[in-house]
C-alpha positions as CSV (number, residue, x, y, z in Angstrom):
1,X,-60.3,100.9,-137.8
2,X,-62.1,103.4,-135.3
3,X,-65.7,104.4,-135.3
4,X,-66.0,108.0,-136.5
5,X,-69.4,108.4,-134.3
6,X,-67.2,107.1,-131.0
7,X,-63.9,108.8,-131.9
8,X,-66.1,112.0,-131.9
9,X,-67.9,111.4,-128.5
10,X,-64.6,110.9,-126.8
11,X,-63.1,114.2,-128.4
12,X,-66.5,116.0,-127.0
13,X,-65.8,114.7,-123.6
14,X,-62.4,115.8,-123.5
15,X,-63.9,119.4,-124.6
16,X,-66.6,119.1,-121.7
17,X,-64.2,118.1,-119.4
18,X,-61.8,120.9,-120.6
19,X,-62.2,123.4,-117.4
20,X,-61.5,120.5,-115.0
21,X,-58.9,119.1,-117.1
22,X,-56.5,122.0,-117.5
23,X,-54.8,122.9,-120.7
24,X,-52.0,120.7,-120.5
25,X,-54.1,117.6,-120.1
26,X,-56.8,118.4,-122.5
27,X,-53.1,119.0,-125.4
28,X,-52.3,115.5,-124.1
29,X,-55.7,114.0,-124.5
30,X,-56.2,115.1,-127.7
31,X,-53.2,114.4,-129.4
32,X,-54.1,110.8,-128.1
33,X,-57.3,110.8,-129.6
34,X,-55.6,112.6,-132.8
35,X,-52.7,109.8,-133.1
36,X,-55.6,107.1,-133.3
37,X,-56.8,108.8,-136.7
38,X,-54.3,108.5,-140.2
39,X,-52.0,111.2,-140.8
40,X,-53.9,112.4,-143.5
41,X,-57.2,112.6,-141.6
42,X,-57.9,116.2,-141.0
43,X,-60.1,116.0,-138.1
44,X,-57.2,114.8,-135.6
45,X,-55.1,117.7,-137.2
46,X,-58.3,120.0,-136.4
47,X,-58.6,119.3,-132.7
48,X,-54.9,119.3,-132.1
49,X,-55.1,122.9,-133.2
50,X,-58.0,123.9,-131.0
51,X,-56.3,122.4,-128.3
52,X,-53.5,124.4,-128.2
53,X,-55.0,127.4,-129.3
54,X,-57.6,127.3,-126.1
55,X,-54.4,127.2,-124.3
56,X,-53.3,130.4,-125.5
57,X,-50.7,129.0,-128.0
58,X,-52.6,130.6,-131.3
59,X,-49.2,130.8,-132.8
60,X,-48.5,126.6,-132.8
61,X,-52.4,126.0,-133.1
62,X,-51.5,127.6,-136.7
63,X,-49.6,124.9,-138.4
64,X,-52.3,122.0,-137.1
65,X,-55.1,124.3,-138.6
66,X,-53.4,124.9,-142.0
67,X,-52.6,121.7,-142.3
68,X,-56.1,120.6,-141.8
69,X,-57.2,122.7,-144.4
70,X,-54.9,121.5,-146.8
71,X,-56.3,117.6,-146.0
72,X,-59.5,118.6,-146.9
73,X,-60.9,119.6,-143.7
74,X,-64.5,121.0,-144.4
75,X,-68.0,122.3,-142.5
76,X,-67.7,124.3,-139.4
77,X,-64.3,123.2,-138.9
78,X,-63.0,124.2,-142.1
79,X,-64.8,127.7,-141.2
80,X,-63.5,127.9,-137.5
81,X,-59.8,127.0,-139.0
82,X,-59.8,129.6,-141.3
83,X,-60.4,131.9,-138.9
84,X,-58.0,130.9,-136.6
85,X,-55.6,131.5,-139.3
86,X,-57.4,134.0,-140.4
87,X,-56.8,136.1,-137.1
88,X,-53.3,135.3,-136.9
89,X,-52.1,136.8,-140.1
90,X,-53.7,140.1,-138.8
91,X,-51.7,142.7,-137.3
92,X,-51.4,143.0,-133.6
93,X,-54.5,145.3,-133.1
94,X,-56.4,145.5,-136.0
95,X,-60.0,144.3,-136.4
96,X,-61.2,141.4,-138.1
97,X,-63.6,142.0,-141.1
């Protein structure tokens, strides 16, 4: 079992870190840190989306963030994922609400 409070810290760091890091390390990091969590743990689902979709790959950040939503996922998260997915079912172009 994993402490939620030191899972968290590490995912931070890994976020603070992200400039130096680059994209593809930060993906890699994160879907370590996501793999420790169960599969039906939404937070590890969250952060695997927002790691691809900070590097530019909205359109595979999707699926994690849907299925994140559908675990439960709740909070700011819930409301950043929604967006996410909110913003990709817009056409190219038009304004969000």
């Amino acid at each position: 079992m994993h402490d939620a409070t030191d899972w968290q810290q590490r995912v931070d760091a890994v976020w603070a870190a992200a400039e130096e890091l680059g994209d593809e390390e930060v993906i890699r990091r994160i879907d370590a840190l996501a793999a420790e969590l169960p599969d039906d743990d939404p937070r590890g689902w969250f952060e695997r989306g927002g790691a691809l979709d900070s590097a530019g790959l909205e359109a595979e950040a999707e699926a994690f963030y849907r299925r994140a939503l559908e675990l439960g996922l709740d909070g700011l998260g819930a409301y950043a994922a929604e967006l996410a997915t909110g913003a990709d079912d817009r056409p190219d172009g038009a304004a969000s609400a």
